[in-house]
C-alpha positions in Angstrom: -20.6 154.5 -17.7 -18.9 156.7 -19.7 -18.5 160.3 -20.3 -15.3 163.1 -20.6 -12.8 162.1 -18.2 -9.1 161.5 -17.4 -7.6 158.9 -15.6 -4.0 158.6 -14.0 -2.4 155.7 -12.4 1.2 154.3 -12.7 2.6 151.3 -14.2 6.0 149.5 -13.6 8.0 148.6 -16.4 6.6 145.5 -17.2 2.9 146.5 -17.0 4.2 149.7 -19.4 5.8 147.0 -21.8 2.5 144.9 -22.0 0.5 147.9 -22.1 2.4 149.2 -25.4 2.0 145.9 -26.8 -1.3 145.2 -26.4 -2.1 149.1 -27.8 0.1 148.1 -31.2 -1.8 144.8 -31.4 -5.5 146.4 -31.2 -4.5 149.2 -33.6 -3.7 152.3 -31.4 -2.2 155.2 -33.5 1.0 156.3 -32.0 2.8 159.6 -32.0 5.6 160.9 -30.2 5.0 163.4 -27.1 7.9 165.5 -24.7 9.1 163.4 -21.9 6.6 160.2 -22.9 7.7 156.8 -23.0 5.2 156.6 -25.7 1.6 158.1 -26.5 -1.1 156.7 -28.6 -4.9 157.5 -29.2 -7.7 155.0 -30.1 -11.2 153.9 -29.2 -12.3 157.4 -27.9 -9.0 157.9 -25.9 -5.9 160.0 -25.9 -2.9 157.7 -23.9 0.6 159.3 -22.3 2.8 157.2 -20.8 5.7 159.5 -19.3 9.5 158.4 -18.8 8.4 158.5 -14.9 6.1 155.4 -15.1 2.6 158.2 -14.7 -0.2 157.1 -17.2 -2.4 159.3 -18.1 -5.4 158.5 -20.5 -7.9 160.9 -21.5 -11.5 161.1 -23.4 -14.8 159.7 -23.7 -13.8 156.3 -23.5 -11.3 156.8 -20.2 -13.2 154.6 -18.0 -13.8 152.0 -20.4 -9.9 151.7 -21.2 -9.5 151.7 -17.1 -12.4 148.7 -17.3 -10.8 146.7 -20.2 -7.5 147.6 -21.6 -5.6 148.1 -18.4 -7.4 145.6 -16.4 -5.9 143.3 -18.7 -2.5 144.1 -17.7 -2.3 144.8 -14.1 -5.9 143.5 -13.2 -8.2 144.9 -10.3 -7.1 146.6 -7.8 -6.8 145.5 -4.3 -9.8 147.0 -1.8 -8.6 148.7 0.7 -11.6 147.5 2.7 -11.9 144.0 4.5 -15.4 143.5 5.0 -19.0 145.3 4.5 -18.8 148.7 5.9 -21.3 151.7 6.3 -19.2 154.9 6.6 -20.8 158.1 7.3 -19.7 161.4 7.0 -21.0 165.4 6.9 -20.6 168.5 4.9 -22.0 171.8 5.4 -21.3 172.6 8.8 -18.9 174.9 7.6 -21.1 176.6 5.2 -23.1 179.6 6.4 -25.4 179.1 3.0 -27.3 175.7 2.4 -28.2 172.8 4.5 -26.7 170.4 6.6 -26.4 166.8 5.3 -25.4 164.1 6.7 -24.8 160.5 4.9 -24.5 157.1 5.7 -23.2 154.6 2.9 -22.6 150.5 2.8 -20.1 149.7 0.8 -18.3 146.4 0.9 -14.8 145.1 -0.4 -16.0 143.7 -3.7 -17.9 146.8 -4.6 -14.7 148.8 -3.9 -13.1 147.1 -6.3 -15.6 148.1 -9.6 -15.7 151.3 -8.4 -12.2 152.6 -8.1 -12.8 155.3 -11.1 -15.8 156.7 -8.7 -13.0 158.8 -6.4 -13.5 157.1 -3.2 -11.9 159.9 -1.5 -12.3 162.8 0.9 -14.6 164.6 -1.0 -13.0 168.0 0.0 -10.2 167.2 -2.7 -12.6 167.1 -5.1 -14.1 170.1 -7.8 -17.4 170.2 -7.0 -17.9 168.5 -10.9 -15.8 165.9 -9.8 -18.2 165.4 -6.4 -21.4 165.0 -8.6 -20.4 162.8 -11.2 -18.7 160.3 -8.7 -22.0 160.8 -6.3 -23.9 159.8 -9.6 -22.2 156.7 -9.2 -22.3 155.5 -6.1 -26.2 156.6 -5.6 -27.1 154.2 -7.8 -25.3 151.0 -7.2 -24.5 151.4 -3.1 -27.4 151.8 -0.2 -27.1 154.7 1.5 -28.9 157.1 3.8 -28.8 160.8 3.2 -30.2 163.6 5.8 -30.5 166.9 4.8 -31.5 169.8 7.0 -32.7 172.4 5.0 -31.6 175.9 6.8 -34.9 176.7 8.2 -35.3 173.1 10.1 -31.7 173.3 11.6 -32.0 176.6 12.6 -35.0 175.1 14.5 -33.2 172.1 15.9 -30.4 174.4 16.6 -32.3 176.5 19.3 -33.7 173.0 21.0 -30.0 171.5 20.9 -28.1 174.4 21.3 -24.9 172.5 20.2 -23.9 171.8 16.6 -21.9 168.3 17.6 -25.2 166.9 19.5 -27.3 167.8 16.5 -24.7 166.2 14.4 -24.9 163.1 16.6 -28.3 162.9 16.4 -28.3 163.1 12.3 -25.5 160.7 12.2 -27.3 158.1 14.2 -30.7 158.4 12.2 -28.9 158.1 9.0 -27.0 154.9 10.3 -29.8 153.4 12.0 -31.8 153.8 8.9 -29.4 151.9 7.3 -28.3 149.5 9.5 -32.1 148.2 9.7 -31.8 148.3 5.5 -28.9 146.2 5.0 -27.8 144.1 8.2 -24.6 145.7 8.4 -23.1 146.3 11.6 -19.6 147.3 11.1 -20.1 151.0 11.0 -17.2 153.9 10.4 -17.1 157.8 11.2 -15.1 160.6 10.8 -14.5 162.2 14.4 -16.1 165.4 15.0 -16.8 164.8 19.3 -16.7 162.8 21.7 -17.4 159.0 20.9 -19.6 159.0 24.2 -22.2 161.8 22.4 -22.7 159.6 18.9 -23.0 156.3 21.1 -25.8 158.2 23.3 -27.4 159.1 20.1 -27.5 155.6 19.1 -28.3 154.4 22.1 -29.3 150.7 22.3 -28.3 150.2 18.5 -24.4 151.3 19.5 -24.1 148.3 21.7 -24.7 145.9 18.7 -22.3 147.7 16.4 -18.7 147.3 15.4 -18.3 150.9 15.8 -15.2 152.8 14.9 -15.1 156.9 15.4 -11.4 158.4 14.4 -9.8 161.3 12.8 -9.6 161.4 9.4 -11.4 158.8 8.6 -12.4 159.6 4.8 -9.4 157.2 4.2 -11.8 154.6 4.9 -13.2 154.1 1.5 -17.0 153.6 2.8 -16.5 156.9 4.8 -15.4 158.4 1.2 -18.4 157.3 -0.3 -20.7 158.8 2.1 -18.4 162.2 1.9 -19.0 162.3 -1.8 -22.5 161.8 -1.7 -23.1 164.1 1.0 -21.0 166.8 -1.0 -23.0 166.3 -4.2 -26.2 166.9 -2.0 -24.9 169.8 -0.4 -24.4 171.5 -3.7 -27.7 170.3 -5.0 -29.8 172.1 -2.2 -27.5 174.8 -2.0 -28.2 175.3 -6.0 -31.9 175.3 -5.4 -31.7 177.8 -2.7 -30.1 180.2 -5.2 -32.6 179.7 -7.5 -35.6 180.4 -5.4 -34.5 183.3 -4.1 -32.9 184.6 -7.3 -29.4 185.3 -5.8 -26.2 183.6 -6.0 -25.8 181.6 -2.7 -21.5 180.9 -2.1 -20.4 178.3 -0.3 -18.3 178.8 3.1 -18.2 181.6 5.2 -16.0 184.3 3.6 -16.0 187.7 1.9 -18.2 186.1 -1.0 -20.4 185.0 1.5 -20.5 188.2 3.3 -21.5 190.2 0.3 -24.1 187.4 -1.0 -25.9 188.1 2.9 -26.1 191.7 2.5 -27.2 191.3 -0.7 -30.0 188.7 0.3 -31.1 191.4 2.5 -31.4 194.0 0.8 -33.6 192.2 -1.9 -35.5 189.8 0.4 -35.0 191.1 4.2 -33.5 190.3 7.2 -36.5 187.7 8.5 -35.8 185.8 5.0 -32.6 185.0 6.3 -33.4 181.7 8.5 -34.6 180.0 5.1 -31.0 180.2 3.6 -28.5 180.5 6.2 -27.2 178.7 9.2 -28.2 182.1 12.0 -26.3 181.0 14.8 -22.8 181.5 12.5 -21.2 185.3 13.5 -21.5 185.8 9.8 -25.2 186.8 10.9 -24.0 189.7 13.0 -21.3 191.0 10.2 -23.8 191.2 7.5 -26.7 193.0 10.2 
């Protein structure tokens, strides 16, 4: 798995005394750099080590340095996970353009481990490059579930739920259930976005067998991360599709980009075209009308 990248951690003294060391032994060439405790470039990557203990290593061969060379030194790091976990998270619902997708991922604490580099974080602190080459990742080493409602379907189960947090329920629990039947686990993790009493009536009898946890913030959770990711890089697949069928540039959100994108739309396709792009119940549909 490699690839153009840059990777930053920090080291403590003695890990930046071994790391030097070992980088002199293996042939690194070294230079001097502003502010660095040292810098040196080799096997496909550039490597700063400031005054301040921040690594940063750059290039093609980034995540194989991470893999070998520093794993060396300060070894794996610790999962913040303590068993098997499906997290499952959403994005879209914000977006006025593009689907709804909802995803539900298994990850457990060994697989955490390996895939540190893969940003198991909230994926709303990633660029969207960032989001797709992490989802890469993760689709193809951890199960998961992934729903997405195109604009036309949810503005169809829109009308017959008539509330975006029980239609949210309702694709939360078929991505879990799905997955849940796939891999055994039972421990499942959610990000908050209603009452718990609406996802565990979407369950239904499945909620009563589950370990389930629903809190704010939960993208800290690192399987909830995984399925935030994954459910990002979706999103902006669809969304990227959508633009290319209809020939326009489709934004994400719901601002002034947005705005102008839905007049445009209109003018070149109409107003009835509008339900196979764009989320109608949003009061974006009135400004642009």
């Amino acid at each position: 798995m490699t690839g153009a990248t840059t990777f930053v951690t920090t080291l403590d003294d003695a890990a930046a005394r071994a790391l030097e060391t070992k980088l002199q032994e293996v042939g690194y060439e070294f230079r001097d750099v502003a502010n660095a405790r040292f810098a040196a470039r080799g096997e496909n990557v550039n490597v700063v080590l400031y005054e301040s203990g921040k690594l940063v290593v750059q290039g093609k061969g980034a995540q194989d340095f991470r893999d070998f060379r520093l794993q060396e030194i300060v070894g794996l790091p610790e999962p913040r996970l303590s068993e098997r976990t499906i997290g499952a998270d959403e994005t879209g619902k914000g977006d006025y353009f593009g689907p709804l997708v909802v995803v539900a991922c298994a990850l457990s604490p060994e697989e955490e481990r390996f895939l540190e580099a893969a940003h198991l974080v909230d994926s709303k602190t990633l660029a969207d490059a960032q989001a797709r080459n992490a989802a890469r990742t993760l689709r193809e080493v951890l199960p998961h579930e992934a729903i997405a409602i195109g604009p036309a379907r949810y503005n169809e189960l829109y009308e017959s739920f008539r509330n975006l947090n029980t239609l949210l329920a309702w694709a939360h629990a078929k991505a879990i259930s799905t997955l849940v039947e796939r891999t055994g686990c039972r421990r499942v993790v959610l990000d908050r976005f209603c009452d718990e009493k609406v996802v565990r009536r979407a369950l239904g009898d499945l909620a009563s067998t589950l370990d389930l946890e629903v809190r704010p913030r939960a993208e800290d959770d690192p399987a909830v991360a995984a399925a935030s990711v994954i459910a990002r890089a979706v999103f902006l697949d669809r969304l990227d599709a959508l633009s290319r069928r209809f020939d326009i540039k489709l934004p994400k959100g719901a601002g002034p980009p947005v705005l102008k994108a839905g007049r445009a739309f209109i003018r070149r396709h109409g107003k009835d075209a509008l339900r196979h792009v764009a989320k109608l119940h949003f009061r974006t549909t009135d400004q642009i009308t």
